[in-house]
Backbone as CSV, one residue per row, in Angstrom:
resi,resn,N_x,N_y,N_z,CA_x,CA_y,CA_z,C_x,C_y,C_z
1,UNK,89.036,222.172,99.188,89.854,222.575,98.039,89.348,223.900,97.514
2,UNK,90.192,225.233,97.415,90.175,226.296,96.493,89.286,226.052,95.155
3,UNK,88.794,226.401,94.730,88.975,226.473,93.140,88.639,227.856,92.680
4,UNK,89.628,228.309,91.918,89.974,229.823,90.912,88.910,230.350,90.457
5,UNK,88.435,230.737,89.945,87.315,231.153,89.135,87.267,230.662,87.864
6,UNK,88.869,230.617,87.568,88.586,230.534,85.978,88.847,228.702,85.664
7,UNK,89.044,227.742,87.032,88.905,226.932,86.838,87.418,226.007,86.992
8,UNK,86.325,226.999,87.814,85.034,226.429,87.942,84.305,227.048,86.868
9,UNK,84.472,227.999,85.752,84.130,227.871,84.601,84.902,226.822,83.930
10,UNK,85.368,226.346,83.867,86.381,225.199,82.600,85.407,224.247,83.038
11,UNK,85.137,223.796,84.189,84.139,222.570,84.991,83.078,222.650,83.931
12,UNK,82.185,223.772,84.219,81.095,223.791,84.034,80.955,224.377,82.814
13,UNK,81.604,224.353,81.932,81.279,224.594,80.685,80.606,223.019,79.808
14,UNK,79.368,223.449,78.777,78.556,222.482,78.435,79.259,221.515,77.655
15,UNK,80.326,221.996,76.864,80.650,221.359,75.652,82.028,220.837,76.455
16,UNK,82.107,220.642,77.356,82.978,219.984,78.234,82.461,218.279,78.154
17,UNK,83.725,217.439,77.657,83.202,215.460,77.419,84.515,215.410,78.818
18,UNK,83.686,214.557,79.447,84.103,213.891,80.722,84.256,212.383,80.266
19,UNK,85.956,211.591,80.145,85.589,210.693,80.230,86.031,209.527,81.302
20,UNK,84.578,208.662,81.361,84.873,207.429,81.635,84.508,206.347,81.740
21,UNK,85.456,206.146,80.241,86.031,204.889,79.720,86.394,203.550,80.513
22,UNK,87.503,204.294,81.580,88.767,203.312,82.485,87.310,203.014,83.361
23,UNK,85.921,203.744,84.514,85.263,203.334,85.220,84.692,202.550,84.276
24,UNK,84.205,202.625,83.455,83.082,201.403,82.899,83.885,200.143,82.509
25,UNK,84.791,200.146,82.248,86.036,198.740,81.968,85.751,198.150,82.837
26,UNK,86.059,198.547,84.275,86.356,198.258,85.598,84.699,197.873,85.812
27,UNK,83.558,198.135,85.348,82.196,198.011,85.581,81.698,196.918,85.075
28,UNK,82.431,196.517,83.878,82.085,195.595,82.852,82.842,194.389,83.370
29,UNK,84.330,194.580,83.408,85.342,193.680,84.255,84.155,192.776,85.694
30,UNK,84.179,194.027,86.083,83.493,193.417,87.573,82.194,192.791,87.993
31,UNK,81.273,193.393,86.362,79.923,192.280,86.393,80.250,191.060,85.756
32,UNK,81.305,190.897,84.502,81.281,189.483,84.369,81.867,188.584,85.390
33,UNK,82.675,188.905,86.139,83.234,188.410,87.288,81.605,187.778,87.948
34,UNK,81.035,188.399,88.190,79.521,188.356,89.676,78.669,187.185,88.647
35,UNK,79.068,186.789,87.579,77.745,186.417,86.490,77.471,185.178,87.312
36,UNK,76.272,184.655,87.705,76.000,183.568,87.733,76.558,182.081,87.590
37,UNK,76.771,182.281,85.818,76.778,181.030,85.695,78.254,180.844,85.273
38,UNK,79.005,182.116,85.991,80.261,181.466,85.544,80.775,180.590,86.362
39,UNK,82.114,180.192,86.080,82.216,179.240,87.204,84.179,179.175,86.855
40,UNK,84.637,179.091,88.458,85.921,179.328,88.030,86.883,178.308,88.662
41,UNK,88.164,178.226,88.114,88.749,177.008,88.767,88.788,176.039,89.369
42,UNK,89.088,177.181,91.076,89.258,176.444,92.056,87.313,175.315,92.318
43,UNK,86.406,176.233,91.854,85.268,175.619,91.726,84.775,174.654,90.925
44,UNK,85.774,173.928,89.823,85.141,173.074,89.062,85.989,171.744,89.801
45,UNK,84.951,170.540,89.783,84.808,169.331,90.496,86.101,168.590,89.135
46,UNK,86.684,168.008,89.793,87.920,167.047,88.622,87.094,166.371,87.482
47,UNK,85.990,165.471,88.344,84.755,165.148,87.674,84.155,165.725,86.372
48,UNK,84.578,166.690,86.546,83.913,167.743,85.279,84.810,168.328,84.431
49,UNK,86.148,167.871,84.425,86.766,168.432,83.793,86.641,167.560,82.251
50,UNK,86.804,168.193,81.243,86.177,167.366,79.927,87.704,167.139,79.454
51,UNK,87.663,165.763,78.451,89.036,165.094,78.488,89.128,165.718,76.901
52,UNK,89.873,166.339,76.018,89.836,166.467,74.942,91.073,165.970,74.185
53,UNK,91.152,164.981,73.479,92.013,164.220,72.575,91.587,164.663,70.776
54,UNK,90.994,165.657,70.537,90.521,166.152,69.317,92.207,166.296,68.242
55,UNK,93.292,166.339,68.780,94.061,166.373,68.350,95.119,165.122,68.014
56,UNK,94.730,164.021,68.767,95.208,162.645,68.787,95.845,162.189,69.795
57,UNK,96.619,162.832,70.547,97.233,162.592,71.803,96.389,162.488,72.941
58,UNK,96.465,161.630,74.290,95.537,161.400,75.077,96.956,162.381,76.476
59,UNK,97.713,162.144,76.344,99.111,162.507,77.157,100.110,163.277,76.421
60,UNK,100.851,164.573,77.239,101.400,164.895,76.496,102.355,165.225,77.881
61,UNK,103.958,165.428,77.894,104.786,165.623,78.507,105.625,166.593,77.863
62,UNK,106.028,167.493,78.388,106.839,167.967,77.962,107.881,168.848,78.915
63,UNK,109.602,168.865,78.087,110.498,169.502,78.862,110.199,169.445,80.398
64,UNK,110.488,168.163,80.822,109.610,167.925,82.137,111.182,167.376,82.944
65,UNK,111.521,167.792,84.399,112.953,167.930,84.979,112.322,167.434,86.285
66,UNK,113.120,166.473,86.887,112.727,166.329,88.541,114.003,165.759,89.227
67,UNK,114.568,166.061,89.926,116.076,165.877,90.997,115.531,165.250,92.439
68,UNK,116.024,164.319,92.854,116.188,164.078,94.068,117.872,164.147,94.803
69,UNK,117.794,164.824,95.989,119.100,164.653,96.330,120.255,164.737,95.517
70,UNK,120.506,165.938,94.470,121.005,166.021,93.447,121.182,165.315,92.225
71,UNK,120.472,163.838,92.479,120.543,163.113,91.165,119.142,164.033,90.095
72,UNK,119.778,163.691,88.646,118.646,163.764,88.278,117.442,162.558,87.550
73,UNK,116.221,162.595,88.126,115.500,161.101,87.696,115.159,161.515,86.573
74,UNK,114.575,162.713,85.720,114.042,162.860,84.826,114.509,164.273,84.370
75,UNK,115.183,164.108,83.356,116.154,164.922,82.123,115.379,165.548,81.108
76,UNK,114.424,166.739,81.157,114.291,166.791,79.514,113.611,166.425,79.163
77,UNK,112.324,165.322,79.966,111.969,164.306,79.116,110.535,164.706,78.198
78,UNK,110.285,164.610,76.972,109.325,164.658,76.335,108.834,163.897,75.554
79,UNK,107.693,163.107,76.124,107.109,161.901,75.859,105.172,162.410,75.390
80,UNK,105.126,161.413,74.344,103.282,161.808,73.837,102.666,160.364,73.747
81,UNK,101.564,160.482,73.975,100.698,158.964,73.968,99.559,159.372,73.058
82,UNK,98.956,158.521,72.187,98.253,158.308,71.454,96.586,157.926,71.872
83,UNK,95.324,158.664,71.958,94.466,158.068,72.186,94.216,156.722,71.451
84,UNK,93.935,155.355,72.553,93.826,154.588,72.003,94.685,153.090,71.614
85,UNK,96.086,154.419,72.154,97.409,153.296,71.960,97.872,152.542,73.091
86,UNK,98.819,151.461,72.504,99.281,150.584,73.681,100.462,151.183,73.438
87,UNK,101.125,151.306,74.589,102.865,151.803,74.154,103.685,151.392,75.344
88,UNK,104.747,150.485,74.673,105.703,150.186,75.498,106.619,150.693,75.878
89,UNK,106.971,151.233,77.602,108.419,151.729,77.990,109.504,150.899,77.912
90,UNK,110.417,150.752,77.781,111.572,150.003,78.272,112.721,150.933,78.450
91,UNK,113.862,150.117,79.395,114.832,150.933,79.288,115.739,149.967,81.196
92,UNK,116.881,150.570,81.565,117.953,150.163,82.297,117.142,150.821,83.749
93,UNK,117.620,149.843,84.543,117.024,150.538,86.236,117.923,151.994,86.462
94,UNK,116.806,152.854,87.021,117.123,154.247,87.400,116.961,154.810,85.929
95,UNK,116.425,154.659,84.607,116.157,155.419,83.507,115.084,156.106,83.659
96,UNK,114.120,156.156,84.772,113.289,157.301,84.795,111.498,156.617,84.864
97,UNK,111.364,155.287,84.700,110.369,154.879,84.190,108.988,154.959,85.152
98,UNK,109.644,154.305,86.202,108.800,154.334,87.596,108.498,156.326,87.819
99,UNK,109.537,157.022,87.956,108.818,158.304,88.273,108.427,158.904,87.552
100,UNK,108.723,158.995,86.091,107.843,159.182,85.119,106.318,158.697,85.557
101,UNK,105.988,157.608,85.770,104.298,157.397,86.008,104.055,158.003,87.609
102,UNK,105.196,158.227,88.668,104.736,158.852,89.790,104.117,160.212,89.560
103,UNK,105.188,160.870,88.244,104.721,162.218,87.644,103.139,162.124,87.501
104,UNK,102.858,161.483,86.622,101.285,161.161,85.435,100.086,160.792,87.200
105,UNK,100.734,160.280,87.718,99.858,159.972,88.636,99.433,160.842,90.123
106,UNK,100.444,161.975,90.034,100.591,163.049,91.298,101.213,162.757,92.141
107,UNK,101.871,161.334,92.360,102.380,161.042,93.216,103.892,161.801,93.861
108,UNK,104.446,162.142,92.265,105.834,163.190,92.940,105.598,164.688,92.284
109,UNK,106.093,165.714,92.241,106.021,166.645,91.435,106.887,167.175,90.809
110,UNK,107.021,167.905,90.003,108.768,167.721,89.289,109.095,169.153,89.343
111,UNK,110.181,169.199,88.839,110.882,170.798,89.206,110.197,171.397,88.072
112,UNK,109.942,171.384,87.084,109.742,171.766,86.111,108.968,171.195,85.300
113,UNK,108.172,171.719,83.834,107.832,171.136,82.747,106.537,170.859,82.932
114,UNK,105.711,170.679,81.708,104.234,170.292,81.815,103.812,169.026,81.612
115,UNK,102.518,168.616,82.020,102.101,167.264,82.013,100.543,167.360,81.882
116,UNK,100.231,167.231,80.330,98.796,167.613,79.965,97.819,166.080,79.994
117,UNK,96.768,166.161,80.410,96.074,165.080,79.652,94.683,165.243,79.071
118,UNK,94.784,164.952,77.437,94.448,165.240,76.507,95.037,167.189,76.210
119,UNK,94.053,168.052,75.798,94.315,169.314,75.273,94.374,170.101,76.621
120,UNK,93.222,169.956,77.421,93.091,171.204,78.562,93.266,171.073,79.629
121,UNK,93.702,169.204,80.289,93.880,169.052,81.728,95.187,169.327,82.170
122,UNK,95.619,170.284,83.044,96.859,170.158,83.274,96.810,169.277,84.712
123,UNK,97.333,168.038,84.445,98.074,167.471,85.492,98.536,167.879,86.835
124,UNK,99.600,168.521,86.373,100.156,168.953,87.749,99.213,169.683,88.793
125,UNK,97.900,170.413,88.510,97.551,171.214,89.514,96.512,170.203,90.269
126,UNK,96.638,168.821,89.733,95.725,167.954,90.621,96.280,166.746,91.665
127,UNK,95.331,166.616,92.396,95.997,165.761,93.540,96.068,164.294,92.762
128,UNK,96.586,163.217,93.390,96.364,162.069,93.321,94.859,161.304,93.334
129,UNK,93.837,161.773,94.245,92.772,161.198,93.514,91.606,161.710,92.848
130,UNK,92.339,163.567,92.600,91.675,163.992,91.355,92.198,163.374,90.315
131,UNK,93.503,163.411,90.287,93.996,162.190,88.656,93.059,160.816,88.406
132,UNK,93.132,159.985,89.006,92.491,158.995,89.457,90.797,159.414,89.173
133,UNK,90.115,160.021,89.854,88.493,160.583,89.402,88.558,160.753,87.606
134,UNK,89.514,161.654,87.289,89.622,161.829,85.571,89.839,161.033,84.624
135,UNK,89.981,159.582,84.847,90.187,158.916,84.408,91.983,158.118,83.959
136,UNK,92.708,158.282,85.177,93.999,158.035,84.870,94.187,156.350,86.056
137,UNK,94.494,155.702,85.636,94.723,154.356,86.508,95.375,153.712,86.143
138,UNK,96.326,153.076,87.368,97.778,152.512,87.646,97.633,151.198,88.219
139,UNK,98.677,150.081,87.752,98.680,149.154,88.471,100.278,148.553,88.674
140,UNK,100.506,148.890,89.807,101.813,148.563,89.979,102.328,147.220,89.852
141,UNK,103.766,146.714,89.955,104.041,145.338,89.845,103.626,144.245,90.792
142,UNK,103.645,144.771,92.155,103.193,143.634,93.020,100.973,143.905,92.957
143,UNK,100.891,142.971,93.135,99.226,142.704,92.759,98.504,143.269,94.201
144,UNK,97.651,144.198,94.356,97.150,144.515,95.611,95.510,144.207,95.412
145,UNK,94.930,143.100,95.781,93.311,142.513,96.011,93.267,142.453,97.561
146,UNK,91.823,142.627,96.949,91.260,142.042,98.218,91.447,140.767,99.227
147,UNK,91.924,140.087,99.157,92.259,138.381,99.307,91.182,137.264,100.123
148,UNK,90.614,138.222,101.155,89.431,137.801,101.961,88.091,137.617,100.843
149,UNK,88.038,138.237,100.028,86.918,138.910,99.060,86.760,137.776,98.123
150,UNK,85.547,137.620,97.629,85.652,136.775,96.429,86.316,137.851,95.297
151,UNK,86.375,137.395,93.894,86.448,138.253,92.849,85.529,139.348,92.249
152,UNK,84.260,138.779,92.348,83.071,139.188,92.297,83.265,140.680,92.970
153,UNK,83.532,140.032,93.920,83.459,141.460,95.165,84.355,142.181,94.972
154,UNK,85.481,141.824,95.000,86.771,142.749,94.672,86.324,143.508,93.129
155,UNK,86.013,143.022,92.145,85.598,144.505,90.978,84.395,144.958,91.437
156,UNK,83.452,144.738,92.666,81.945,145.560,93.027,82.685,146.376,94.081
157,UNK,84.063,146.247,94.869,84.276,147.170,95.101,84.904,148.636,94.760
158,UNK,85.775,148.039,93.542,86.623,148.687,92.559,85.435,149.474,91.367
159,UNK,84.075,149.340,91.948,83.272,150.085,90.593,83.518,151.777,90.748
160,UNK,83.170,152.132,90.125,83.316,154.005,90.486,82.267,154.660,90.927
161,UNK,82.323,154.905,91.577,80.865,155.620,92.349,81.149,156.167,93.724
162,UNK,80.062,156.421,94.305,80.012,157.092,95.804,80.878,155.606,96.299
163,UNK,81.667,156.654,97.503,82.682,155.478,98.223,82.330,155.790,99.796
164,UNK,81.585,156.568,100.339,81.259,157.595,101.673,80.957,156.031,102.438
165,UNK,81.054,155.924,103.231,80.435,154.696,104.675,79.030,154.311,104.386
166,UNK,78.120,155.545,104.596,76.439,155.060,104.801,76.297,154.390,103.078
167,UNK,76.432,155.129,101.963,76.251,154.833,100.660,76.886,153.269,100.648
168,UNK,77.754,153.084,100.941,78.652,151.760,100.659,77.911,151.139,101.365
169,UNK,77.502,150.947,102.347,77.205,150.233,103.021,75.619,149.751,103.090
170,UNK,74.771,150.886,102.276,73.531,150.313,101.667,73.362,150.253,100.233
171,UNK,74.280,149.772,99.647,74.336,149.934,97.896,73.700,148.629,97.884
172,UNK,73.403,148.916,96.359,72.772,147.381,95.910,72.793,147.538,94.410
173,UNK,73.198,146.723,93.633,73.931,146.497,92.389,72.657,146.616,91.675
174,UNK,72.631,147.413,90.496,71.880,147.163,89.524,71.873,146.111,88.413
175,UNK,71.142,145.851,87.889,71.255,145.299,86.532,72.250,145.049,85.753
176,UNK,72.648,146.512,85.395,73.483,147.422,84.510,75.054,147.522,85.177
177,UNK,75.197,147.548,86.485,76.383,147.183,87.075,76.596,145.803,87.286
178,UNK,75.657,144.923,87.239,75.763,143.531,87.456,76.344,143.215,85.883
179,UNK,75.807,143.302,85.154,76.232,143.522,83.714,77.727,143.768,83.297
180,UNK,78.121,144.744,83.932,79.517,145.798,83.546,80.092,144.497,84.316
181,UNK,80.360,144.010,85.819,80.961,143.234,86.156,81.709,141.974,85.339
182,UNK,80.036,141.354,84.791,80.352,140.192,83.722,80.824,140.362,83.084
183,UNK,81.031,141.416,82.338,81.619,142.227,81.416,83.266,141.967,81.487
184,UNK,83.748,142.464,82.699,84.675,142.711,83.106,85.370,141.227,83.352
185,UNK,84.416,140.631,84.102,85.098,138.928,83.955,85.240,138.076,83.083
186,UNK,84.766,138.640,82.104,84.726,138.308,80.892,86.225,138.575,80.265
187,UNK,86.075,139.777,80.410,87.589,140.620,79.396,88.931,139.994,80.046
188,UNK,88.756,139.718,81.565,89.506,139.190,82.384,90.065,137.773,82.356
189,UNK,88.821,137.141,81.746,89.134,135.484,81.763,89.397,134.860,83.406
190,UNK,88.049,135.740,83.920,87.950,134.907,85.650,86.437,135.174,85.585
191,UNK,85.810,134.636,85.091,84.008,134.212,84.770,84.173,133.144,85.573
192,UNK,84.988,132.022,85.403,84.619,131.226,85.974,85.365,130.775,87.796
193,UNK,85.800,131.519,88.093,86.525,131.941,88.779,85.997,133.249,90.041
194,UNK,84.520,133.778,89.986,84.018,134.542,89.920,83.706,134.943,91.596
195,UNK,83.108,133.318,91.793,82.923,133.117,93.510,84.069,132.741,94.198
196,UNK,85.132,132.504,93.799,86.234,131.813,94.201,86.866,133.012,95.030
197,UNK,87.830,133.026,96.665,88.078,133.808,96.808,89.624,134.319,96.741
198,UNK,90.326,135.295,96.335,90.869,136.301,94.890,92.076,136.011,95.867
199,UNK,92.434,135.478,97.325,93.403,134.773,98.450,94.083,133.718,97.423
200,UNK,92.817,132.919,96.584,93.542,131.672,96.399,93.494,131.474,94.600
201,UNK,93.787,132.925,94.155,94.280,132.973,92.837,95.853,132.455,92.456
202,UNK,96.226,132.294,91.368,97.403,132.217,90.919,97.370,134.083,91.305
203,UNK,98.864,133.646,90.888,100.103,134.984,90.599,99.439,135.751,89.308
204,UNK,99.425,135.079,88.455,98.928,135.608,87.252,97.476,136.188,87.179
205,UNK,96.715,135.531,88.068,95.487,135.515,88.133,95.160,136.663,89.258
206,UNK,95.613,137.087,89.977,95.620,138.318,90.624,95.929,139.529,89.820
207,UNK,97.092,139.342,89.273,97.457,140.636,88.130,96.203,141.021,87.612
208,UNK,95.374,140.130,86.781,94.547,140.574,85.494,93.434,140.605,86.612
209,UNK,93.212,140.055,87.804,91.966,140.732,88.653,92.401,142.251,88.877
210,UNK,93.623,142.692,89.545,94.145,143.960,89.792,92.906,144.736,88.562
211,UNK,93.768,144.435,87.030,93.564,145.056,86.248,92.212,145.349,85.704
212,UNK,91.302,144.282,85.888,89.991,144.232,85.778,88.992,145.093,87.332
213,UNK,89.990,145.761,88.024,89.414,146.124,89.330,89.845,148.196,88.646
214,UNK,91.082,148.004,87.624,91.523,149.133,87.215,90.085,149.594,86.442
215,UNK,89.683,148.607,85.250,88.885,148.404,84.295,87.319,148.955,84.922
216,UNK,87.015,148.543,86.107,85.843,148.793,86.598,85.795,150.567,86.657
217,UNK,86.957,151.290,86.996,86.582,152.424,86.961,86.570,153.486,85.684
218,UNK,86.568,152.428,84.694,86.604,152.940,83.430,87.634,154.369,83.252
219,UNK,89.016,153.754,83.309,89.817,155.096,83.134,90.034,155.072,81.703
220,UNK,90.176,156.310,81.295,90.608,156.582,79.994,92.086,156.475,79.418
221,UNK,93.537,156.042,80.633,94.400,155.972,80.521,94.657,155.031,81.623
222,UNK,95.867,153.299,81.189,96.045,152.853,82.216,97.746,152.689,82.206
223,UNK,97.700,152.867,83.194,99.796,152.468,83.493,100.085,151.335,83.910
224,UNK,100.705,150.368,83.519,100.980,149.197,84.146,102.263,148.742,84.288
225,UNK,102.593,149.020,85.264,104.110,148.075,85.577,104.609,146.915,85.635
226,UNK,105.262,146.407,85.018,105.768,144.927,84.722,104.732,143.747,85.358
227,UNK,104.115,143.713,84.064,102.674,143.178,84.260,102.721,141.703,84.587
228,UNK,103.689,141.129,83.660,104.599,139.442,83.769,105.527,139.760,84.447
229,UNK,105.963,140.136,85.563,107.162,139.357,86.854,106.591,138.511,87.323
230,UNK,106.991,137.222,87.441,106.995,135.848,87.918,105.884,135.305,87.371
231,UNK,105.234,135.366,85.957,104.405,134.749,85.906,104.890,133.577,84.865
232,UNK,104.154,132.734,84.717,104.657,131.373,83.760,104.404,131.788,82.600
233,UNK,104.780,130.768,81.634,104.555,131.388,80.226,103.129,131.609,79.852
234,UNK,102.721,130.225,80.173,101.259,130.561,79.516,100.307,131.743,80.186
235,UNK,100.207,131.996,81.392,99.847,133.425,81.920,100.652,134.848,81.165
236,UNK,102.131,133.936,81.073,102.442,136.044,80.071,101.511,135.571,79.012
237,UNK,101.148,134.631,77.889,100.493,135.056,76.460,98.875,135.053,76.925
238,UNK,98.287,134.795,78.277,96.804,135.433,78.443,97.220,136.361,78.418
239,UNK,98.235,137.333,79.619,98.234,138.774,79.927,98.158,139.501,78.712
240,UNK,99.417,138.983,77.320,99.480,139.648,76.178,98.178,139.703,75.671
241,UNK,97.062,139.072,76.068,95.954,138.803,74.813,95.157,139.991,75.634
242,UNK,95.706,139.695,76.800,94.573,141.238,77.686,94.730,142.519,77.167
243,UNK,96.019,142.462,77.551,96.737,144.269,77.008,95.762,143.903,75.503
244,UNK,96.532,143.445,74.666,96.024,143.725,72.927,94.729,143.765,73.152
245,UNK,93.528,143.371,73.704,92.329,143.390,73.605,91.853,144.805,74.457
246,UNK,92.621,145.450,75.055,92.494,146.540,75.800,92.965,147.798,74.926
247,UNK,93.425,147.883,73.677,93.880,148.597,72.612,92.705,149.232,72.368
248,UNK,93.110,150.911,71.775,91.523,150.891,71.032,90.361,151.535,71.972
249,UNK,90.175,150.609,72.755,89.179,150.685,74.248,89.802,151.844,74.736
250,UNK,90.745,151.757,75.627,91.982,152.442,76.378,93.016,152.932,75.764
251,UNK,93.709,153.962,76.052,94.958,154.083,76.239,96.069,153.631,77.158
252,UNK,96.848,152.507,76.848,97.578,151.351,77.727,99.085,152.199,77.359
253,UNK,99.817,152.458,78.860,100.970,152.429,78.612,101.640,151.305,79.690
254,UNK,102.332,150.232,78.982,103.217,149.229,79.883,104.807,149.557,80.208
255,UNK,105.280,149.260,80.979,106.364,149.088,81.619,106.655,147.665,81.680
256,UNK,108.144,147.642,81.205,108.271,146.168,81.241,109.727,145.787,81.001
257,UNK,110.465,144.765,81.379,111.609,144.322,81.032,111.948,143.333,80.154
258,UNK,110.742,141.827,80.126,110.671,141.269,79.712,110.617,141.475,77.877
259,UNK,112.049,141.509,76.987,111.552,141.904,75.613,110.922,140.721,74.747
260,UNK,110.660,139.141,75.094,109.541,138.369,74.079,108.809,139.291,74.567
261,UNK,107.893,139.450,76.125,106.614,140.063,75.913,106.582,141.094,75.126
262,UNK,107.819,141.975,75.462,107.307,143.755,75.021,107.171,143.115,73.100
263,UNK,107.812,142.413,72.832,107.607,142.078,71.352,106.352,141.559,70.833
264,UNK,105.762,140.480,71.762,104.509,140.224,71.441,103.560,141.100,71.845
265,UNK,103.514,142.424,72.292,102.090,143.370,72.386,102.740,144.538,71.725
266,UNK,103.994,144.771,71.334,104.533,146.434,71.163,104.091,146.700,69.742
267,UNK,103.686,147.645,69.146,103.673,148.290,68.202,104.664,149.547,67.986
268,UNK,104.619,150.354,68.767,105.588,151.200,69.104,106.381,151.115,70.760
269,UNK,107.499,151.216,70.642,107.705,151.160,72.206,108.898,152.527,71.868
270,UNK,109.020,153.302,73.733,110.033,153.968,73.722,110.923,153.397,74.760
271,UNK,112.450,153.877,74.672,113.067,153.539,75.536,114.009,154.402,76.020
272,UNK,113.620,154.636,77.816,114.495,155.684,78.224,115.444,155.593,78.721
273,UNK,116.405,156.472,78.874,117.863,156.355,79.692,117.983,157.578,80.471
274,UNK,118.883,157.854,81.962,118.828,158.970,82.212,118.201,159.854,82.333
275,UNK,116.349,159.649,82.421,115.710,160.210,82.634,115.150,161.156,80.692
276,UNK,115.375,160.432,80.585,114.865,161.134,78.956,115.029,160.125,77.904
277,UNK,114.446,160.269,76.681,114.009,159.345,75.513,115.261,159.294,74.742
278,UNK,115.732,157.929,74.951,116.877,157.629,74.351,116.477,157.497,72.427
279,UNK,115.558,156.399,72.492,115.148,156.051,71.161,113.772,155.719,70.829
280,UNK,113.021,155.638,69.970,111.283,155.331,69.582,111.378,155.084,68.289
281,UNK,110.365,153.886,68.718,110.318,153.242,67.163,109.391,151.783,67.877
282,UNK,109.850,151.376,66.564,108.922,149.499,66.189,110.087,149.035,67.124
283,UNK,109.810,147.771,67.438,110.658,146.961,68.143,111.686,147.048,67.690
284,UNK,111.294,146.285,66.381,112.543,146.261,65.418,114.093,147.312,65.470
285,UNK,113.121,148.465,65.242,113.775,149.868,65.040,114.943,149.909,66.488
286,UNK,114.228,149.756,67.062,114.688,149.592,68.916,116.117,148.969,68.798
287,UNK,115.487,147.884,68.486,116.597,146.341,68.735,117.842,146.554,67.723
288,UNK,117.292,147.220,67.002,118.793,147.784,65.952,118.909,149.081,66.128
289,UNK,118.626,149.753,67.291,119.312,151.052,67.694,120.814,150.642,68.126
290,UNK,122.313,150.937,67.687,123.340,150.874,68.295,123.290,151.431,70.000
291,UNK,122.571,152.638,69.829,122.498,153.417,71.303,122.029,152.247,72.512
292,UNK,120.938,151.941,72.043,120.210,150.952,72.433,120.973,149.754,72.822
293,UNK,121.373,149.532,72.281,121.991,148.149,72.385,123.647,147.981,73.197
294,UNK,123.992,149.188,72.908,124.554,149.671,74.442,124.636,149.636,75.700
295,UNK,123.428,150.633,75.781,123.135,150.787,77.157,121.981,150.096,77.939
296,UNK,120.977,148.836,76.852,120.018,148.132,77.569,120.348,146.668,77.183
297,UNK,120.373,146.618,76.321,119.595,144.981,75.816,121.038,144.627,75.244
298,UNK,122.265,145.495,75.664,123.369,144.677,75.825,124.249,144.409,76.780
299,UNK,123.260,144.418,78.165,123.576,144.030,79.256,123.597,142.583,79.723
């Protein structure tokens, strides 16, 4: 390159300020990037993600859209859960209920809309058994145990921990997990039932093992799908005494058709149609919705 004369004096004149500003941005930018102890996204373990409910909600949904094959399963829908709460779904087959929890659980993904749990987890960017590691657990309607297994065994396998071949296969129960178990058979009402093997339970009695196998991994949110199909009466008012005793502890959301049960555990229930929240309220409130009474519970 040329340069003029009268442009290599302009250079080199003293009282000449050179700046740069934009390089040191880019200097500063690029060492906090290198820092040690930062740590970024794709690098943090699900495990570690911290659950924050500081605001009261444990779940939050929102403006959330998902289509199959041009139908749509879920409209709009914006739904919130309460740390702590039990909350009942109800609503007409195809209202959204089942993929709503496929949503919460990773199992489908939706066209649209967010799905937080507590303040900072976003949902959607995790797999199915990062959800599951964070504390989110499902128990569908048909009962899936062990059946070969005693009970015992079926929640020592359901504990949370290393699951790898060699680890499993030389574990040995502590104290403190022997403990949590009883615990658990306890909350369950199969203590005595304990060695018995989980093949030759009742109907009912598989459910609340399921759920006590949910319980072992201490999730902070559980989903349960029509918890009483085919069970007798006196098994739905144990199940009811489970859920209510699981209040508080957990955040319980049920699915259910049955309205004595949803009446004997609901405090609040919602009920969807079309993929979005028709009505919310007390039972009560529900049962004297005109909308309501329409399109569900006057079928």
């Amino acid at each position: 390159m040329n340069w003029s004369a009268d442009q290599s004096i302009e250079l080199l004149r003293r009282d000449r300020a050179f700046d740069f500003s934009s390089q040191r941005q880019r200097w500063l930018a690029f060492r906090e990037a290198m820092r040690r102890d930062r740590q970024f996204d794709f690098m943090i373990s699900a495990k570690d993600l911290e659950l924050d409910v500081s605001h009261g909600a444990i779940l939050y949904i929102e403006d959330l859209n998902v289509s199959f094959d041009g139908f749509k399963a879920i409209d709009n829908l914006n739904f919130y859960v309460d740390a702590g709460e039990l909350r009942c779904v109800i609503g007409p087959n195809g209202a959204g209920k089942t993929t709503m929890m496929d949503i919460i659980t990773g199992k489908t993904r939706p066209d649209s809309g967010t799905v937080y749990f507590g303040q900072k987890i976003d949902l959607l960017r995790l797999s199915e058994p990062e959800i599951a590691e964070i504390g989110i657990g499902r128990k569908f309607q048909k009962p899936t145990v062990f059946e070969h297994h005693t009970v015992f065994e079926n929640l020592e396998l359901a504990m949370a921990g290393d699951k790898r071949v060699l680890p499993t296969l030389f574990a040995k129960l502590s104290g403190a997990q022997k403990d949590r178990i009883d615990e658990v058979l306890a909350t369950i009402g199969l203590a005595e039932h304990a060695r018995r093997a989980a093949g030759a339970l009742s109907h009912g009695q598989k459910q609340w093992l399921e759920i006590g196998m949910l319980l072992m991994q201490d999730p902070h949110l559980l989903l349960v799908d029509e918890p009483v199909a085919g069970m007798t009466h006196q098994e739905m008012d144990r199940t009811a005494e489970l859920l209510l005793a699981l209040e508080g502890k957990h955040s319980v959301v049920v699915v259910e058709h049955d309205m004595d049960f949803v009446r004997s555990i609901a405090k609040r229930v919602t009920v969807l149609h079309q993929g979005s929240v028709l009505a919310e309220g007390s039972m009560d409130e529900v049962q004297n919705d005109r909308r309501v009474v329409e399109v569900y519970l006057g079928e």
